[in-house]
C-alpha positions as CSV (number, residue, x, y, z in Angstrom):
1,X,0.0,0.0,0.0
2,X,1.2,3.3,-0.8
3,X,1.5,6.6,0.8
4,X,-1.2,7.6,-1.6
5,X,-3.9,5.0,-0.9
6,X,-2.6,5.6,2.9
7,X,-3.6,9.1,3.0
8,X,-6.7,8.7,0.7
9,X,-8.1,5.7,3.5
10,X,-7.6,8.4,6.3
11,X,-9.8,10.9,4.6
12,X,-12.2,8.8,3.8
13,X,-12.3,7.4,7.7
14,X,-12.1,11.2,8.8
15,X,-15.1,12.6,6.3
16,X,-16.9,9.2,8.0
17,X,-16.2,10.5,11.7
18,X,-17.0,14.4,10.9
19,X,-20.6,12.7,9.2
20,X,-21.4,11.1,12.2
21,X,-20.7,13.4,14.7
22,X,-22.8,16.0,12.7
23,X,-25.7,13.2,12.5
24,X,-25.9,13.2,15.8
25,X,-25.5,16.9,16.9
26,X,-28.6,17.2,14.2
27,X,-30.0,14.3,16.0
28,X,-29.9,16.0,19.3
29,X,-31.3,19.6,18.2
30,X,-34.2,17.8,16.4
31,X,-35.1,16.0,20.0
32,X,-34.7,19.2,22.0
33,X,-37.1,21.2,19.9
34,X,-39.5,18.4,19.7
35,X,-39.1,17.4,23.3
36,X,-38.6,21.0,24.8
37,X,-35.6,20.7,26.6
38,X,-33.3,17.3,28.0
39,X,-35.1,15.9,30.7
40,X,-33.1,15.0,33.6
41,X,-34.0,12.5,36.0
42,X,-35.6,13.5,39.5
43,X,-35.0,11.4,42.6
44,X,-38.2,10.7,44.6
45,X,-36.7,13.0,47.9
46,X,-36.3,15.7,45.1
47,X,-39.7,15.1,43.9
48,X,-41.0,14.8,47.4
49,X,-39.5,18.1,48.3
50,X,-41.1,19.8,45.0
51,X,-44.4,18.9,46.1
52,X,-44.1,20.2,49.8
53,X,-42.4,23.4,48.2
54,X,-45.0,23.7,45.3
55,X,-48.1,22.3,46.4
56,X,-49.3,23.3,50.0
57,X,-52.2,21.7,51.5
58,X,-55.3,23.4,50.4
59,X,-56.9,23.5,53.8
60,X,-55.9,23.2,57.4
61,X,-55.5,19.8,58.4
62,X,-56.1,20.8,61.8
63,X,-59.3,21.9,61.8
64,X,-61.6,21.0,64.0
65,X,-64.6,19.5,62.9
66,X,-67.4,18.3,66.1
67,X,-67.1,14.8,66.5
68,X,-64.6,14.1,64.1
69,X,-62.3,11.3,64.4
70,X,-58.4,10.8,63.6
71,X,-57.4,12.4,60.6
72,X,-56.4,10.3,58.0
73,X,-54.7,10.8,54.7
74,X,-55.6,8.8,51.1
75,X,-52.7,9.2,48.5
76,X,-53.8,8.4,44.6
77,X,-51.7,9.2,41.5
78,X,-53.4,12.6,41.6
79,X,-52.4,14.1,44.8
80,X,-53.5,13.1,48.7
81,X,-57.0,14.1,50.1
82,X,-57.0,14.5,53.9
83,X,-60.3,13.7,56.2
84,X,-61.9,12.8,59.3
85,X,-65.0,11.1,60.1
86,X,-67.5,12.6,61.7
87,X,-70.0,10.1,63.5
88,X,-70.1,6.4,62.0
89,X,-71.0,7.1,58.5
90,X,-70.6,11.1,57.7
91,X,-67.0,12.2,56.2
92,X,-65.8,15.7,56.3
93,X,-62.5,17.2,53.8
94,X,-60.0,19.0,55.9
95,X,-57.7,19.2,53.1
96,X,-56.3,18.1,49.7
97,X,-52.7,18.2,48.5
98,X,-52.2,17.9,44.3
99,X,-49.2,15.8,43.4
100,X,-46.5,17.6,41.3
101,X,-48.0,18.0,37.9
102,X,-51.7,18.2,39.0
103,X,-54.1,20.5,40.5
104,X,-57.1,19.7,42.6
105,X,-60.7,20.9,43.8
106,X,-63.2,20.1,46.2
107,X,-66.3,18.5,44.5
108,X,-68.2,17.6,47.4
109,X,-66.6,19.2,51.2
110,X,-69.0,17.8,53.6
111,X,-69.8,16.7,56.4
112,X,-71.5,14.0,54.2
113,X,-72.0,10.7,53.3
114,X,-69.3,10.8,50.7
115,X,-66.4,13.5,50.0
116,X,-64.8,13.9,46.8
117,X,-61.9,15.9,45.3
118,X,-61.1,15.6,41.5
119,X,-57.1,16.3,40.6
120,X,-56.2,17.2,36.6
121,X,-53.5,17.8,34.5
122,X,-52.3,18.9,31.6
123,X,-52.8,16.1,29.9
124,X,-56.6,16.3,30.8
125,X,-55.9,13.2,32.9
126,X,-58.5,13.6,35.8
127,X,-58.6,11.7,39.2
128,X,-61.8,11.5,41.1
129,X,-60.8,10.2,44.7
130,X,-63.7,9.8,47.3
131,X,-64.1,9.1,50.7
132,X,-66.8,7.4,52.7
133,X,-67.0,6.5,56.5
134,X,-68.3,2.7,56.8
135,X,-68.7,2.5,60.5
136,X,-66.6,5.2,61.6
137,X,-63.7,4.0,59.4
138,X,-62.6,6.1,56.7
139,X,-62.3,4.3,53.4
140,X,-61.4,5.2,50.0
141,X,-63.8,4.4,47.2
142,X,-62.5,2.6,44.2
């Protein structure tokens, strides 16, 4: 092999190189201008954090409600809806907190048979989580 064929292999393997690396520049700009931007992962404590920082609950947790019971807290993929019974089979909201992504409102507050907040996103993806007391339990309804 000559210099001649030497020096013709290299600029053919270095024209090859330059192609590819400009493929996939192209390749990336293309992404980020259909994607936005690069997504990064998110641990869940960072999530976690994002939530507390950017979603506060929507009512006081701590509010008294006559004859209430313990407070307990219902997560779904929406967010987490906070309540207390009140009696053996009336259920009262004392809060709602949308997860990161979604918001949340109220469709039925109570005291009642049955509370109910809906979350949403974006994506029009809505959650309808509700609560009944069965027994002075409270239970989410599926």
């Amino acid at each position: 092999m000559g210099r001649r064929t030497a020096v013709l292999i290299g600029l053919v393997l270095a024209g090859a190189a330059l192609t590819i690396a400009f493929a996939v520049l192209a390749v990336r700009i293309v992404a980020t201008s259909l994607t936005g931007s690069v997504v990064a992962p998110v641990s869940p404590n960072a999530i976690d954090e994002r939530v507390r920082a950017h979603s506060p609950i929507s009512a006081d947790p701590e509010a008294s409600v006559a004859g209430a019971g313990p407070l307990r807290v219902f997560s779904v993929r929406g967010g987490r809806v906070l309540t207390r019974c009140v009696g053996t089979d009336r259920v009262a909201l004392t809060g709602w907190s949308p997860a990161l992504g979604y918001h949340g409102y109220p469709e039925q507050e109570g005291p009642a048979g049955e509370v109910a907040v809906v979350f949403m996103n974006d994506g029009h993806v809505r959650i309808r989580a509700a609560v009944r007391c069965v027994g002075g339990t409270a239970r989410l309804q599926q």
